[in-house]
N, C-alpha and C positions, 0 to 999 in steps of 0.2 A: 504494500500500500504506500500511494506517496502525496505527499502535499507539496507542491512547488509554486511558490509566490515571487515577484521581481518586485525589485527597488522601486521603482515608480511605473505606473502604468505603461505599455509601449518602449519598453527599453527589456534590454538582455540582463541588467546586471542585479543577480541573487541578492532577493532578502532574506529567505527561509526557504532549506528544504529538509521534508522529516521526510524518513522513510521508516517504517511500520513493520511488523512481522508476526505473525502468530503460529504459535510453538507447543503442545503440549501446555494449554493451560497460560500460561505466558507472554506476555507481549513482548517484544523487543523493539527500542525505538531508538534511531540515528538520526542526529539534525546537524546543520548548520546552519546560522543564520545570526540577522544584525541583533548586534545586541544594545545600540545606542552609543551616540561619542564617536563613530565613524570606526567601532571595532565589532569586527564580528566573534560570536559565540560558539562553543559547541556542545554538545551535550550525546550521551550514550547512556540508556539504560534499558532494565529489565525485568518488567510491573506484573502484577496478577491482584484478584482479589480473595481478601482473603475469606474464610466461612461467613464472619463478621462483616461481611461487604468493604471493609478496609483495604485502604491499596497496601501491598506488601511489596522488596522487590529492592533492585542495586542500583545504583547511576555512578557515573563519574562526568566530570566538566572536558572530557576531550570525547570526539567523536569514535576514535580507536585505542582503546586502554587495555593498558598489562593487566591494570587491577579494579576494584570497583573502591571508588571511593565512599560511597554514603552507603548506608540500608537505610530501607523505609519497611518501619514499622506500623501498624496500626493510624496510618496515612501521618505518621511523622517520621519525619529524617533525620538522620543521626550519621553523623563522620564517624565513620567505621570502615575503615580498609579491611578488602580480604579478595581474595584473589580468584580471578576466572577460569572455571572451570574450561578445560579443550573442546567441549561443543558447543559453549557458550561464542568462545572467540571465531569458532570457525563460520558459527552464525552473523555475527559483527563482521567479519573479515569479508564476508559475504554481502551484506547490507552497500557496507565502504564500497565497494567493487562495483557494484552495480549504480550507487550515487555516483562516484566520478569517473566511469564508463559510458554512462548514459545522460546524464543528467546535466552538470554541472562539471565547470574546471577553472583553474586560477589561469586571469591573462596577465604576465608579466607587462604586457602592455601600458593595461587598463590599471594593474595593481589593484586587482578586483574579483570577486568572485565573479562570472558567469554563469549564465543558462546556456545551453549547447541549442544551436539556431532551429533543430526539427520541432523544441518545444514552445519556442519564439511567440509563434501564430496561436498558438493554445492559448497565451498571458493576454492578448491584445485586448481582450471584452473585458475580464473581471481583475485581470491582473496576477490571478493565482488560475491553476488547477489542481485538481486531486484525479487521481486511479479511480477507477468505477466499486470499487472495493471501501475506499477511503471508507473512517470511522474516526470519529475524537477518543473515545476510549482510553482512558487516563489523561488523555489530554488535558485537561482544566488544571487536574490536582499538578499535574508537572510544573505547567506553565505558567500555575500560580506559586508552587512550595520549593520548584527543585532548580531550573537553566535559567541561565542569564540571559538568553533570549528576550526582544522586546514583541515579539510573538506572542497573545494569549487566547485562550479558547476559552 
C-alpha cells in the first residue's frame, strides 16, 4: 500500500511517501517525508492491535534501521532499543527497494527528494495519490504520538 503526496501541487518534488505492509497480524510502515524547517523526516515501524484494541508494536526515526528504537505499548511509547529480528528486516529491506525503485529518488541537482515522472500525472488533480488498497490504519496514532513528519491523518 502506498500514499504518495508532492510539495506543492503540479511539481515533482516529494513531501511524503508511506509505504504500508501487512504481515501476519502486523503492519509495517516506511515513510519519508517533510518534516518542517526545509528538513525532511523518516520514520520505520511495526504496529498491530493489541486484545485491548491498543496499538502495540517498534518504530525507529530512520527509514532503514539495524535496530528498533521505541516500543509502543498500550498506545504509549517508550525509548526502548532492541533489535530486529531477520524477517522483520528482510521485510523493511523490501518496503526500501521498492520506495526508491519505483517511487521516489534524490536529484543531486535539485538537492531534493523527487517523484519518479510515471507518477507525475497521478499528483496533478489532488496533489497526492494512494494504491487502490491504501488504509490509515494506525495512521492517526503515529502521526500524532510517534514521526517527525509534518504529515497527519
Amino acid at each position: 500500500m502506498f500514499y504518495l503526496k508532492c510539495y506543492r501541487q503540479n511539481t515533482s518534488s516529494l513531501h511524503t511517501i508511506i509505504c504500508k505492509k501487512s504481515i501476519d497480524n502486523w503492519t509495517y510502515i516506511v515513510a519519508v517525508g517533510y518534516g518542517g524547517g526545509g528538513a525532511f523526516e523518516e520514520f520505520c515501524g511495526k504496529f498491530r492491535a493489541s486484545e485491548k484494541h491498543k496499538v502495540e508494536g517498534f518504530y525507529s526515526m530512520i527509514y532503514n534501521p539495524d535496530e528498533w528504537e521505541y516500543l509502543v505499548s498500550n498506545s504509549k511509547a517508550g525509548n526502548e532499543y532492541s533489535d530486529i529480528d531477520l524477517e522483520d528486516k528482510a521485510i523493511i529491506d523490501e518496503m526500501n527497494a521498492d520506495i526508491w525503485e519505483n517511487y521516489v529518488f534524490w536529484d543531486d541537482n535539485q538537492n531534493d527528494y523527487q517523484i519518479n515522472k510515471k507518477h507525475s500525472a497521478r499528483l496533478k488533480t489532488m496533489g497526492y495519490f494512494t494504491s487502490l488498497d491504501w488504509d490509515n490504519l494506525f495512521l492517526d496514532f503515529i502521526s500524532r504520538d510517534c514521526w517527525g513528519l509534518s504529515l497527519t491523518f
